[in-house]
SERO-4910 file (N, C-alpha, C, O; in steps of 0.05 Angstrom, whole numbers):
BEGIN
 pado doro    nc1    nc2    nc3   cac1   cac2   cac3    cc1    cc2    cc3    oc1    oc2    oc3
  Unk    A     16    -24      0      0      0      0     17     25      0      9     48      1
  Unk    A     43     17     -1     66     49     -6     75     53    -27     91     71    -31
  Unk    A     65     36    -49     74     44    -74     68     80    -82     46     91    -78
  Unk    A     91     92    -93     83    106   -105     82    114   -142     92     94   -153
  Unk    A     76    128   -155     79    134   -174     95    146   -193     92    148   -217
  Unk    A    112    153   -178    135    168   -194    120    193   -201    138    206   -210
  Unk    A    101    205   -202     92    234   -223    104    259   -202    103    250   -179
  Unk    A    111    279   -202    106    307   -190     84    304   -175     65    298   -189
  Unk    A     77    306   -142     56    313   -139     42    342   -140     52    361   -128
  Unk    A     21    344   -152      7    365   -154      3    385   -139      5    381   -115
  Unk    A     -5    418   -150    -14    424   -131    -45    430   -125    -62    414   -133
  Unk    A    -51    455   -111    -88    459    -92    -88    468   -131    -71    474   -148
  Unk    A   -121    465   -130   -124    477   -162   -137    509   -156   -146    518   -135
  Unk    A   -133    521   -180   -133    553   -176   -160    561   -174   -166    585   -173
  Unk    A   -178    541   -174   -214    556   -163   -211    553   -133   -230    565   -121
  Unk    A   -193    539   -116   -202    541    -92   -181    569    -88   -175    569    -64
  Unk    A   -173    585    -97   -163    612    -87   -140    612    -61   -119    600    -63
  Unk    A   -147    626    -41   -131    629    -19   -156    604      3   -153    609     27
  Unk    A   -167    592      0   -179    574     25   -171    563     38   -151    554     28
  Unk    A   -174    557     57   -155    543     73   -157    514     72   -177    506     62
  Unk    A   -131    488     86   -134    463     62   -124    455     90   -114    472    105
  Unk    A   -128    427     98   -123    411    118   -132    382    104   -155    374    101
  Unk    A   -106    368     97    -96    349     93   -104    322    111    -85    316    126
  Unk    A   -126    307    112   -130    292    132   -114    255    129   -116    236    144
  Unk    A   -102    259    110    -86    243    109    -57    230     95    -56    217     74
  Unk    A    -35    238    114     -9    238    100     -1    209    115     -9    200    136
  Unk    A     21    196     93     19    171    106     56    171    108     70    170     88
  Unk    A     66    173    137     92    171    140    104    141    153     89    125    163
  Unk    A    125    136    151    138    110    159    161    109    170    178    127    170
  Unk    A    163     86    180    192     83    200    210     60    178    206     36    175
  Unk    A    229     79    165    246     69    149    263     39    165    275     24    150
  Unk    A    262     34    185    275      4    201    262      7    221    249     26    228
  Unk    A    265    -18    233    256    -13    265    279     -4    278    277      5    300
  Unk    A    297     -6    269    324      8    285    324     40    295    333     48    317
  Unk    A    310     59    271    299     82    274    294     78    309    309     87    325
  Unk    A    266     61    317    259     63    336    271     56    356    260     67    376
  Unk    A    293     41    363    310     38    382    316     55    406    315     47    429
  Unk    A    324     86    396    321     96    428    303     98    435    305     93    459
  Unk    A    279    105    428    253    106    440    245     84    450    221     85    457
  Unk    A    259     56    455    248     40    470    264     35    495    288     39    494
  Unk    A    253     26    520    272     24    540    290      5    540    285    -16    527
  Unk    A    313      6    554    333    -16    542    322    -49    552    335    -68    545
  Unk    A    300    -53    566    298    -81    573    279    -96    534    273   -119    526
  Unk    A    277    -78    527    258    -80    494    283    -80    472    287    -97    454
  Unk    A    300    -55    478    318    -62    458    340    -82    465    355    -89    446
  Unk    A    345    -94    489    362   -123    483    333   -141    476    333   -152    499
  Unk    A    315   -150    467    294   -155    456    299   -163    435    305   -183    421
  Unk    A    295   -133    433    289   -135    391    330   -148    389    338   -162    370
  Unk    A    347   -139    411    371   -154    395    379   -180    397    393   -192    381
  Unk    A    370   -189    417    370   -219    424    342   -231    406    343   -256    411
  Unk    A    321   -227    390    311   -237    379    309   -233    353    291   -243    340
  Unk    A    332   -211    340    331   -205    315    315   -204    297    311   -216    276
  Unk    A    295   -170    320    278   -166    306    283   -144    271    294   -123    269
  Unk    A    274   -154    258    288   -131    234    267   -116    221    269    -95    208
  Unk    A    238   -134    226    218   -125    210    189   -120    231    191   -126    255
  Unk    A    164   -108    220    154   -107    238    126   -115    219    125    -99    200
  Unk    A    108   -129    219     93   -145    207    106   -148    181    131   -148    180
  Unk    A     82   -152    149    107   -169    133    129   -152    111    135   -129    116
  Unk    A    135   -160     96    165   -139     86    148   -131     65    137   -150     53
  Unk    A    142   -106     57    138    -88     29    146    -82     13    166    -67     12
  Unk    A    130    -92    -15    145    -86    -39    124    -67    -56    101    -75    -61
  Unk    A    132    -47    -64    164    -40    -64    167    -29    -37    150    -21    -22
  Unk    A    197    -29    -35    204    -15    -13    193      9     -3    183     27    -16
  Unk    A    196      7     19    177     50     30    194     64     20    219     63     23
  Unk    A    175     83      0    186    108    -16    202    131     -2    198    134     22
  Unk    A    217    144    -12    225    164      6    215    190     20    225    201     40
  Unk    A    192    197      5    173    214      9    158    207     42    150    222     60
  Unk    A    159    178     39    137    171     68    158    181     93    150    191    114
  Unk    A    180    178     88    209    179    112    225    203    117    243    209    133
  Unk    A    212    217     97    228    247     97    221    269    105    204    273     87
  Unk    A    220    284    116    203    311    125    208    314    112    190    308     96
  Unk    A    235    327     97    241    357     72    218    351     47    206    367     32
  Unk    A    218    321     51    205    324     20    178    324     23    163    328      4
  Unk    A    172    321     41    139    324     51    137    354     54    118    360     39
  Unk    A    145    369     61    152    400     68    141    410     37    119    418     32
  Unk    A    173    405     13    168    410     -9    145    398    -22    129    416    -28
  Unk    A    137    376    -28    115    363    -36     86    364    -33     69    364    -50
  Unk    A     85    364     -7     57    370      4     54    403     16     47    423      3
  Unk    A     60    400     39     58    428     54     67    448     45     58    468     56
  Unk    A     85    452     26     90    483     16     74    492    -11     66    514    -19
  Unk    A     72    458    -27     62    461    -57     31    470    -52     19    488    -63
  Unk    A     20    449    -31    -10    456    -31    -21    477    -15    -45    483    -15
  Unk    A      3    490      4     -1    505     20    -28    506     46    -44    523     55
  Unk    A    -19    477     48    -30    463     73    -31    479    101     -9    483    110
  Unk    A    -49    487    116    -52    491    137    -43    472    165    -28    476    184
  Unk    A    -60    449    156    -49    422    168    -47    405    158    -60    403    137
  Unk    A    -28    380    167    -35    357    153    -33    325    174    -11    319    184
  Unk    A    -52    312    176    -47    291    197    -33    272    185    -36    264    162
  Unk    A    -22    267    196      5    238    191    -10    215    212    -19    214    234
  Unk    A     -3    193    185    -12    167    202     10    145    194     17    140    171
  Unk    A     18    135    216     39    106    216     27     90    215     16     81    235
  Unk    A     24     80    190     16     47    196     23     26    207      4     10    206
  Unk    A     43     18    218     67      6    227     49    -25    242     35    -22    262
  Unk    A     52    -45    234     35    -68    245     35    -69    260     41    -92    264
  Unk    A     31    -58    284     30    -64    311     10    -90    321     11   -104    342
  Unk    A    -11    -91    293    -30   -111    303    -24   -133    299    -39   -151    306
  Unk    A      4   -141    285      8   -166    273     26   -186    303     30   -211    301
  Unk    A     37   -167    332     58   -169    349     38   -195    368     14   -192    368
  Unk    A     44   -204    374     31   -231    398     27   -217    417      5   -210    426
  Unk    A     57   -211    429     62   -210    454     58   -179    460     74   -163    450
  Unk    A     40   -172    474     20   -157    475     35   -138    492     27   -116    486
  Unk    A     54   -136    513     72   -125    528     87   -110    502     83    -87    496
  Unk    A    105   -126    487    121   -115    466    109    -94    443    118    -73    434
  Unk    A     88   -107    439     65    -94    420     63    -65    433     67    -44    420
  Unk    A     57    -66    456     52    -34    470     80    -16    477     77      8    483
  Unk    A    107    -30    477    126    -14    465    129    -10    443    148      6    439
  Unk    A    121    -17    425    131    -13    393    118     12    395    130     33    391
  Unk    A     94     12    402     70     33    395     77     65    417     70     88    414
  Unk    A     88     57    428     98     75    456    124     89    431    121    111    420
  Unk    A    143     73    426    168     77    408    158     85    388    174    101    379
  Unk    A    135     82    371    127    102    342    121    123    349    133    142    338
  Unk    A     99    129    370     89    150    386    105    174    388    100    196    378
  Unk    A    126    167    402    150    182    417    165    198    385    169    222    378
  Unk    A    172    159    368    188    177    348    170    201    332    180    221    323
  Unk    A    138    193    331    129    217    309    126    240    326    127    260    312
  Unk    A    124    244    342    125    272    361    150    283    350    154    297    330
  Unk    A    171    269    373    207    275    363    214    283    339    222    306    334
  Unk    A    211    262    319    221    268    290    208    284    274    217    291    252
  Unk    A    178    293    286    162    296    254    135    328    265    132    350    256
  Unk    A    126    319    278    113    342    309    120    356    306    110    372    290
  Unk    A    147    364    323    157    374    328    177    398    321    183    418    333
  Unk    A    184    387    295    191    400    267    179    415    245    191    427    226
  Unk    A    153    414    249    134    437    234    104    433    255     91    414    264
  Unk    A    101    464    258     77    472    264     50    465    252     30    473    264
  Unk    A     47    448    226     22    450    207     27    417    211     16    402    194
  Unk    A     42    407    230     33    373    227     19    359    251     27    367    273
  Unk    A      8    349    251    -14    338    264     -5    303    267      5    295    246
  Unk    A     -8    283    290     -2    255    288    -31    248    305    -45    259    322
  Unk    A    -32    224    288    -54    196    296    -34    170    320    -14    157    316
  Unk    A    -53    174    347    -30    162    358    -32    125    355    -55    119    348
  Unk    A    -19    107    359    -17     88    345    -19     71    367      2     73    380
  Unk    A    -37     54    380    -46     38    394    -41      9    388    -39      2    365
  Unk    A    -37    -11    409    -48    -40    400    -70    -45    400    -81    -47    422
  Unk    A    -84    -51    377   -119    -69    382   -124    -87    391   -147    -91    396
  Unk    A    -97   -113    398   -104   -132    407   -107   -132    443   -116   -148    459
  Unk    A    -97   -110    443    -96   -106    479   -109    -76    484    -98    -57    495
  Unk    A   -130    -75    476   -147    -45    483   -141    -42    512   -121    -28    513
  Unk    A   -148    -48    534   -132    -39    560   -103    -25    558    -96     -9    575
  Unk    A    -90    -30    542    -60    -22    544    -68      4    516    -60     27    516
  Unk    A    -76     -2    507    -87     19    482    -87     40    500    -69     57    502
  Unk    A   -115     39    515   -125     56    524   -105     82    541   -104    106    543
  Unk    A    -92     58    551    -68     70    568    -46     96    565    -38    115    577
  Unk    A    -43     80    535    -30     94    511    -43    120    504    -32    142    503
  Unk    A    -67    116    498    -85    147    494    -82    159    518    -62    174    516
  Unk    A    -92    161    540    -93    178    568    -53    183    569    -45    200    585
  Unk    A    -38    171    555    -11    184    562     -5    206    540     11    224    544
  Unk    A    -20    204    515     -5    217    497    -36    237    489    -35    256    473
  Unk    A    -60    231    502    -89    252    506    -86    282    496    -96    295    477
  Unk    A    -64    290    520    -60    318    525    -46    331    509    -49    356    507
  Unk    A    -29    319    495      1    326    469    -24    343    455    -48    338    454
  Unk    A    -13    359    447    -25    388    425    -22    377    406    -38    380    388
  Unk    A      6    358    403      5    344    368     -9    318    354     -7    309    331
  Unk    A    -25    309    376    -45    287    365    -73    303    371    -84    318    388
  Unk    A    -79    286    344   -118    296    347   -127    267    342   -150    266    350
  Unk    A   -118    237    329   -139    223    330   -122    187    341    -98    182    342
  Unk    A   -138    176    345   -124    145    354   -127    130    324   -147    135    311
  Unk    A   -108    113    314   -111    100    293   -118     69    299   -109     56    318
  Unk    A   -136     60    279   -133     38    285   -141     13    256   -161     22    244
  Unk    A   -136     -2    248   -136    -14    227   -161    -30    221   -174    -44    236
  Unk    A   -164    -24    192   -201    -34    183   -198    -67    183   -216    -81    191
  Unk    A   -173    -76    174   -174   -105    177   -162   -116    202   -138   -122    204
  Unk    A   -184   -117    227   -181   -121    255   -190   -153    256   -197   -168    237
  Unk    A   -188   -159    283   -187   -185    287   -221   -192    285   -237   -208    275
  Unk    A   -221   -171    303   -257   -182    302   -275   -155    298   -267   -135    310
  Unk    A   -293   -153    287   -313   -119    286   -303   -104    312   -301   -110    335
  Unk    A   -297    -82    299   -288    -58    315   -316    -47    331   -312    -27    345
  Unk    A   -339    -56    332   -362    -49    350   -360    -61    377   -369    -49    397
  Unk    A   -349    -86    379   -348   -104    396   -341    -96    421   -322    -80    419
  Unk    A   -347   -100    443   -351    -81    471   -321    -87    476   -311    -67    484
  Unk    A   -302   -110    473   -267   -116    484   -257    -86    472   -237    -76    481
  Unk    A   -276    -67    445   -251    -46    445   -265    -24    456   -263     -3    443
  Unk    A   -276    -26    475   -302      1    486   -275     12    488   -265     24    469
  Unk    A   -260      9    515   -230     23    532   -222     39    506   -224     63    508
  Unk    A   -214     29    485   -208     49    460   -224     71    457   -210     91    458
  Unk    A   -250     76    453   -262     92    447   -270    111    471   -274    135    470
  Unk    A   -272     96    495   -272    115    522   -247    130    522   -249    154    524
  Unk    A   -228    120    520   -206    143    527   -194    154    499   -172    165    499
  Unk    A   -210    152    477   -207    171    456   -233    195    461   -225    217    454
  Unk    A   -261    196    472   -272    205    478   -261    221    500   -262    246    498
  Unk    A   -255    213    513   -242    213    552   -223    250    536   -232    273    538
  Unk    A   -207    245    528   -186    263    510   -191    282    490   -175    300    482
  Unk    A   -213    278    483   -226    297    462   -214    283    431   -205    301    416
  Unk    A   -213    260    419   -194    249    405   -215    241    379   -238    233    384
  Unk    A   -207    243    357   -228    220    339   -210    198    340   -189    198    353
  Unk    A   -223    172    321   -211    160    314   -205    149    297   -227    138    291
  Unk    A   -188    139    280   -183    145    248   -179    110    245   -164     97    259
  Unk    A   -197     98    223   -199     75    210   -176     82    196   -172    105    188
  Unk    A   -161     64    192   -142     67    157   -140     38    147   -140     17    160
  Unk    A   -137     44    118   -131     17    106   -113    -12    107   -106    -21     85
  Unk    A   -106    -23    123    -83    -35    129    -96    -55    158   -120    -58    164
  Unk    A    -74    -66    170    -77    -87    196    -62   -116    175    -56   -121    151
  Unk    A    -63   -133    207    -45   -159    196    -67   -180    217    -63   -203    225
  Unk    A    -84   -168    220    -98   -194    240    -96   -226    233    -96   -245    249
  Unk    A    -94   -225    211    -93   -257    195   -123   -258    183   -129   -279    172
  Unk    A   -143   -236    184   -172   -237    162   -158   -227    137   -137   -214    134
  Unk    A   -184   -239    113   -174   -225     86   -201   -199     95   -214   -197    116
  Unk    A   -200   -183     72   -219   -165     69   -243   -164     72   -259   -152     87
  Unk    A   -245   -186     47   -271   -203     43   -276   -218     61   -259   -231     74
  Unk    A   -312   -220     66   -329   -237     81   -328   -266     71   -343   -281     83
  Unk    A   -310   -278     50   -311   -303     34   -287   -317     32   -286   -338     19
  Unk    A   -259   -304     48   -238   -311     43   -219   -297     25   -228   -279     10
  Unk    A   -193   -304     24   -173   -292     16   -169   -299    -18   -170   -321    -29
  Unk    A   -163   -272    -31   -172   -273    -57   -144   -281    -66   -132   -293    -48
  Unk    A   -130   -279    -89   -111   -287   -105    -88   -266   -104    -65   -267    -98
  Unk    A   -108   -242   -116    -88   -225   -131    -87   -189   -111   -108   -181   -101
  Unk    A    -69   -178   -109    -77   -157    -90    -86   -134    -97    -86   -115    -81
  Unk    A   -100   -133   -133   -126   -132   -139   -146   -132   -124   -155   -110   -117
  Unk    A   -156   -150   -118   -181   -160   -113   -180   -154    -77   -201   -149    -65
  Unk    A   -152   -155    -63   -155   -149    -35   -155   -119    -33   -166   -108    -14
  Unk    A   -142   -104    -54   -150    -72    -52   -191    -58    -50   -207    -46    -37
  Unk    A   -185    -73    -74   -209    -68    -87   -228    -76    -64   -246    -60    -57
  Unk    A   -225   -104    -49   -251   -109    -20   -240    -91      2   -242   -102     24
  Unk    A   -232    -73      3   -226    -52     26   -254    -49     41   -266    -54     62
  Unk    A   -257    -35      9   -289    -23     17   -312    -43     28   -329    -35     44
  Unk    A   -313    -66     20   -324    -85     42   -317    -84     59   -337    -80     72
  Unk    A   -290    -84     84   -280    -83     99   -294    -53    120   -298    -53    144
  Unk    A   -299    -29     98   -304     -7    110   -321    -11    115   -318     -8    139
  Unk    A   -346    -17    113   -379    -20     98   -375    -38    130   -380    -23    149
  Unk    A   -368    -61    137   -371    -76    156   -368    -67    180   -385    -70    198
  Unk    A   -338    -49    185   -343    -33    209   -361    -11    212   -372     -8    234
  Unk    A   -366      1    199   -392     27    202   -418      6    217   -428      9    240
  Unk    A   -423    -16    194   -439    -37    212   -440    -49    229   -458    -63    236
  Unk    A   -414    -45    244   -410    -57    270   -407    -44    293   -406    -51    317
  Unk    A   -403    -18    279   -399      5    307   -426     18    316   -436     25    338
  Unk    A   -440     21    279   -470     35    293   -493     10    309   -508     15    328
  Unk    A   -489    -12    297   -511    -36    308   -500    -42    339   -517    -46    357
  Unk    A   -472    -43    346   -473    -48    373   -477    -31    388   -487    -40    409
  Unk    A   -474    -11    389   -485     18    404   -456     39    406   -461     62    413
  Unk    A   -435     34    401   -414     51    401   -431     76    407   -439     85    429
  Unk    A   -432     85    385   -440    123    382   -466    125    408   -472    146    419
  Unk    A   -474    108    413   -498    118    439   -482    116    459   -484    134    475
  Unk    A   -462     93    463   -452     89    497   -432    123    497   -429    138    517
  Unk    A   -419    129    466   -396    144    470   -406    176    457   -389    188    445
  Unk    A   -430    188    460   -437    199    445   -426    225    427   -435    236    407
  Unk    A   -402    232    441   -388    249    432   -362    239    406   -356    257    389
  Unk    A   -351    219    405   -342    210    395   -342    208    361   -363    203    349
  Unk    A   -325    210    351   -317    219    320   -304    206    309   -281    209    316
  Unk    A   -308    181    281   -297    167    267   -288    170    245   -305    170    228
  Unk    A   -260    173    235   -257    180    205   -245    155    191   -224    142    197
  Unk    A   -269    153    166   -248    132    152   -229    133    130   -236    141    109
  Unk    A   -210    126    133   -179    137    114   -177    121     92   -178     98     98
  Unk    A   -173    125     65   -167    103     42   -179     81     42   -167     60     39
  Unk    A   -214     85     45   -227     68     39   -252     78     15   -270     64      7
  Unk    A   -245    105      7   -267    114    -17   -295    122      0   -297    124     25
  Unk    A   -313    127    -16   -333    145      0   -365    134    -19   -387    132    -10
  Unk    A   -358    130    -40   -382    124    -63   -392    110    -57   -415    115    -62
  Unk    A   -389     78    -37   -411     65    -23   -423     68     -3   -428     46      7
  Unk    A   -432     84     10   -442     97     29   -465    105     28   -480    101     47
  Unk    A   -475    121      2   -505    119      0   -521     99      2   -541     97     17
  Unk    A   -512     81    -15   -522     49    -21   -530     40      2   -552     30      6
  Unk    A   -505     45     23   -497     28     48   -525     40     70   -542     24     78
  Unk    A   -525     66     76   -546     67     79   -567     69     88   -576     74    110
  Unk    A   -579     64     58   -605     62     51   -611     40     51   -635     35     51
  Unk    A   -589     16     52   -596    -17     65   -604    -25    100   -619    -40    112
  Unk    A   -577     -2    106   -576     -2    126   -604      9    151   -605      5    175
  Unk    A   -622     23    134   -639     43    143   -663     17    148   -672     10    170
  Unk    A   -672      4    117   -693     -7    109   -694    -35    125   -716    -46    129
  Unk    A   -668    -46    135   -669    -69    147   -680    -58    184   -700    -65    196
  Unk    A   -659    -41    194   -670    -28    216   -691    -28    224   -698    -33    247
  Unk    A   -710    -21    195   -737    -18    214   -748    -38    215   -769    -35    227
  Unk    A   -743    -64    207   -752    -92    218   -740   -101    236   -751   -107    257
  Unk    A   -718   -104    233   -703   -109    262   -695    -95    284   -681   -106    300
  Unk    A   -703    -73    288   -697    -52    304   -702    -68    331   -683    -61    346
  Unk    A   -718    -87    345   -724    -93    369   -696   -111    379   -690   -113    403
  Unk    A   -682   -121    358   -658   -130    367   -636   -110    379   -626   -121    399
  Unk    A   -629    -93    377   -614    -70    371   -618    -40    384   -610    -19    376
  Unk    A   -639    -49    414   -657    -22    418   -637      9    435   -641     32    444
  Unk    A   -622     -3    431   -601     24    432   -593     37    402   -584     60    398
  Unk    A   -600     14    382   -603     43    361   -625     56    353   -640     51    335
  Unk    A   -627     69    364   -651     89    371   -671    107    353   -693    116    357
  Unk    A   -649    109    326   -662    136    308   -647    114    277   -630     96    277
  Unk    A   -662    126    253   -646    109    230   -616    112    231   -604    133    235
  Unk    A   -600     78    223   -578     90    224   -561    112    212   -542    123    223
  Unk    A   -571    116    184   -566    139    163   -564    169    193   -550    189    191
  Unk    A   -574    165    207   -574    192    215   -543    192    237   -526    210    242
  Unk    A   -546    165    247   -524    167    265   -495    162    256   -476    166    271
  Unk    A   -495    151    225   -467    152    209   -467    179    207   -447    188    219
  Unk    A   -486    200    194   -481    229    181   -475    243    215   -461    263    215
  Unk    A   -482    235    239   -464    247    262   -439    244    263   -422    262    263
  Unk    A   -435    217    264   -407    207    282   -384    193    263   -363    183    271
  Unk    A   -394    196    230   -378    187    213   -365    204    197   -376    226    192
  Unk    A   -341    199    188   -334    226    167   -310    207    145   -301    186    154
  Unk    A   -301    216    122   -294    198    108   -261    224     96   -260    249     98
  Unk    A   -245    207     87   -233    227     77   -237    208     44   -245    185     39
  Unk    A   -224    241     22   -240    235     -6   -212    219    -14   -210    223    -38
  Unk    A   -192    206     -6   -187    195    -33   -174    163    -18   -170    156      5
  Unk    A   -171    157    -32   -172    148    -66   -200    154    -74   -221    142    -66
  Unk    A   -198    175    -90   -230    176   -105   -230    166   -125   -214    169   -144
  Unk    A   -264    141   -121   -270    131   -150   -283    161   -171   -297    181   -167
  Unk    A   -270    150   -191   -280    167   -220   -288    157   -230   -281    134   -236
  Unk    A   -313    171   -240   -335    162   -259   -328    173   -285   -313    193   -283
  Unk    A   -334    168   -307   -321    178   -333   -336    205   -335   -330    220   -353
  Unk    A   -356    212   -318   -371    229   -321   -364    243   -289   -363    231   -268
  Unk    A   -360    271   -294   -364    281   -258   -382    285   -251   -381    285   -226
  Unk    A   -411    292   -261   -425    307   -252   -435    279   -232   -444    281   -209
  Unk    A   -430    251   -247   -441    231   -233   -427    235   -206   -443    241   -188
  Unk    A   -410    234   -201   -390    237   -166   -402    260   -159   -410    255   -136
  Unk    A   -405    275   -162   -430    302   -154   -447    295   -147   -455    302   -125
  Unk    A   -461    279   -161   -493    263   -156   -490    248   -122   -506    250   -104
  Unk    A   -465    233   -123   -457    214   -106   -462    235    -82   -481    234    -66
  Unk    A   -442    253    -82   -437    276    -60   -468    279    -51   -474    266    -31
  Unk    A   -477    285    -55   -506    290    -65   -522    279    -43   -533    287    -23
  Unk    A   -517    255    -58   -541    226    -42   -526    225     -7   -540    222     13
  Unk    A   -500    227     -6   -493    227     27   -511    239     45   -516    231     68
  Unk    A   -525    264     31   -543    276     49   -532    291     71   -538    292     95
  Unk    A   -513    303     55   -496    319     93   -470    327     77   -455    313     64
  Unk    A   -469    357     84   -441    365     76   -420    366     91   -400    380     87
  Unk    A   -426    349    114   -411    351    137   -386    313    137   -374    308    158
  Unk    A   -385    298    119   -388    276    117   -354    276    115   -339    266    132
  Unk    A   -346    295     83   -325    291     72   -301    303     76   -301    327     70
  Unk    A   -274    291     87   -252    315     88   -234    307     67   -235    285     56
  Unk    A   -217    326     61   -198    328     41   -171    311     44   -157    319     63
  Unk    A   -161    291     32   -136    278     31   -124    275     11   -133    269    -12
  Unk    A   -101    279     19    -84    271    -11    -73    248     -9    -60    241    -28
  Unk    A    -74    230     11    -70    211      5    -38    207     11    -31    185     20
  Unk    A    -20    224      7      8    227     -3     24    207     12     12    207     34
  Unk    A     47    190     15     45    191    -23     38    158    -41     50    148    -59
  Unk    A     23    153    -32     16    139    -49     13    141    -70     14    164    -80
  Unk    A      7    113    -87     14    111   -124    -15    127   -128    -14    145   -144
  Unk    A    -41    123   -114    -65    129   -120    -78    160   -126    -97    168   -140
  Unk    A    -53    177   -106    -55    201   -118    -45    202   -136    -21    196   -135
  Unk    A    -53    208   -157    -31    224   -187    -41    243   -200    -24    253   -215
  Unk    A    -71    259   -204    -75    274   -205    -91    292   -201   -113    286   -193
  Unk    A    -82    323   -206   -102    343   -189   -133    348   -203   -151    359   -191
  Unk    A   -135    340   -224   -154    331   -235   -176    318   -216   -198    325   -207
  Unk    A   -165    301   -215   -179    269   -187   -185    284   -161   -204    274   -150
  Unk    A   -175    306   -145   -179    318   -124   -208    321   -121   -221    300   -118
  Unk    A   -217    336   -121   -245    343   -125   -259    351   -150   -252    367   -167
  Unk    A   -284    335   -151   -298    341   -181   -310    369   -177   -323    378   -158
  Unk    A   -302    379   -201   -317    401   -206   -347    410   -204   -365    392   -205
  Unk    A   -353    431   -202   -391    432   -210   -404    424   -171   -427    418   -166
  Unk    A   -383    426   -150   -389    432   -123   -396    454   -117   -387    474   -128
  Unk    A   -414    456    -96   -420    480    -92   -396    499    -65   -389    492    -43
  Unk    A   -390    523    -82   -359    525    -65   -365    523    -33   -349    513    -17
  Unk    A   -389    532    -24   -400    526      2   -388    499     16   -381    495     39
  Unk    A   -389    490      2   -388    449      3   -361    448     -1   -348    437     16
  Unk    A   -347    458    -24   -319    453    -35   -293    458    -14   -269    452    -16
  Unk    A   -311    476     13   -291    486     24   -300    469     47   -283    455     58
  Unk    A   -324    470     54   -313    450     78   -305    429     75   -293    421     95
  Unk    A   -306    416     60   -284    395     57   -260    397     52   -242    380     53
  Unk    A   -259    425     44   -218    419     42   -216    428     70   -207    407     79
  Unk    A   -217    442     87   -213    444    118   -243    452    132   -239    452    156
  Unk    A   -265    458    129   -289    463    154   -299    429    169   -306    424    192
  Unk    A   -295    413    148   -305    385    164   -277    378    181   -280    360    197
  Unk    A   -260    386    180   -240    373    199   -231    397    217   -216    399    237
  Unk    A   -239    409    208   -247    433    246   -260    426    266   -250    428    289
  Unk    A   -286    413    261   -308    405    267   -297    378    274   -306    366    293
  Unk    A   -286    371    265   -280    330    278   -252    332    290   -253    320    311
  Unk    A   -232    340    287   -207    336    300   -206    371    317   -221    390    312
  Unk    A   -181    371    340   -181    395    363   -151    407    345   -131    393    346
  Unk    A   -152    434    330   -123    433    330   -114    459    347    -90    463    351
***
């Protein structure tokens, strides 16, 4: 998922003027785990050296680009070209793939530390997602109430391909002390739980596991609004990262029509769910599907029913951005055009 493209990245296009732009998703990386070394205490790093640790879930090809590891070039690339206000940085770093659940919560302590240190710290307009274990939400939690208060995190990350539905009460502690902090919390595309995407098993080609993301997305929305998440936590704010946005209408208006038959199972969801996604959900736009036609992705925008839904990402740097074209379709109403490049992530993240 770090491939990039080789093109120039682009810059803001010249109808959005002077507006202001907040980047809701930059995707940075820890070029070794060695990087992380001082940030762990020395009883972890004779650890990782007595067990020769070198990798940290499985090895990527192609290799992580230099863009993901570099401030300067993120500086030049993103933040000066698009003249970014903010931009949130997220580590993907497998933390979910670690067993041993003690170790797992230093790795995550040691990314933490390094993105403050290395990356925070170093420009004013960057923003970090702090990086938790899912398999040990108690220790998660832990992790949020230590790093809550930092000015440089606004959301907890946590991965769409989890072990089991992210509604499930074992990760309440996650969402209480992202609530607890004033925190959202950011789905992104990625995890190592050992599930494929798909509800049917693991496909062939990584084709077909890109492409079922969006199943993957579609499932947690369904699992956070049917178990009661958004009622137990009501303040609480979900963004989902590089999972696309175009199935969502669909989703629903399935989601609505079944409700009202089953609603007696489920009596903490209280109102249609369509109403309680357009609260507590928010999506960033890319990878955006293109329709050969825009006005159709307009239409799409449209049917969400809420201009409050979509924030602006570039994605960077992934292969998926490549052009400024693809950013936003034209024929929006600038009302709309702008809160999505920064008014919806005013409103969902503290900066």
């Amino acid at each position: 998922m770090m491939a990039t493209s080789g093109a120039v990245t682009p810059g803001r296009l010249p109808r959005w003027g002077e507006a202001e732009l907040v980047d809701c998703d930059v995707r940075v990386a820890v070029s070794s785990v060695d990087v992380l070394r001082p940030f762990l205490q020395p009883r972890w790093q004779d650890y990782m050296a007595e067990g020769g640790v070198g990798t940290i879930g499985a090895e990527r090809y192609p290799k992580l680009p230099g863009p993901s590891v570099d401030l300067h070039l993120l500086r030049d690339r993103l933040l000066d070209r698009w003249q970014a206000r903010y931009a949130v940085l997220n580590c993907g770093l497998e933390i979910s793939s670690l067993h041993n659940e003690d170790w797992a919560l230093a790795m995550a302590r040691a990314v933490n530390d390094w993105l403050a240190t290395e990356w925070l710290a170093h420009d004013t307009r960057l923003r970090g997602s702090i990086v938790v274990p899912p398999q040990s939400p108690g220790s998660a939690a832990e992790e949020i109430d230590r790093l809550g208060r930092h000015p440089g995190f606004v959301q907890v990350l946590l991965p769409v391909r989890a072990e089991t539905p992210l509604g499930k009460r074992r990760y309440w502690p996650i969402y209480e002390a992202a609530e607890r902090n004033r925190l959202a919390v950011g789905i992104f595309a990625g995890g190592t739980s050992g599930n494929p995407t798909t509800p049917v098993g693991w496909p062939s080609y990584y084709l077909e596991d890109y492409v079922s993301y969006a199943q993957a997305f579609q499932a947690q929305v369904v699992s956070l609004v049917s178990e009661g998440v958004f009622t137990k936590y009501p303040r609480l704010r979900v963004v989902l990262t590089e999972g696309g946005f175009t199935w969502l209408p669909g989703l629903m208006w399935r989601f609505d029509k079944n409700w009202k038959g089953l609603r007696r199972e489920v009596p903490w969801v209280d109102r249609p769910p369509s109403q309680i996604i357009r609260d507590h959900v928010r999506l960033t736009t890319q990878p955006l599907d293109e329709p050969d036609d825009p006005k159709h992705l307009v239409e799409t925008i449209e049917q969400l029913g809420s201009d409050e839904l979509l924030m602006f990402a570039t994605n960077y740097p992934h292969w998926q951005f490549d052009s400024d074209e693809g950013v936003l379709p034209s024929g929006l109403p600038r009302e709309v055009e702008h809160r999505i490049l920064a008014g919806n992530a005013h409103d969902t993240y503290t900066f």
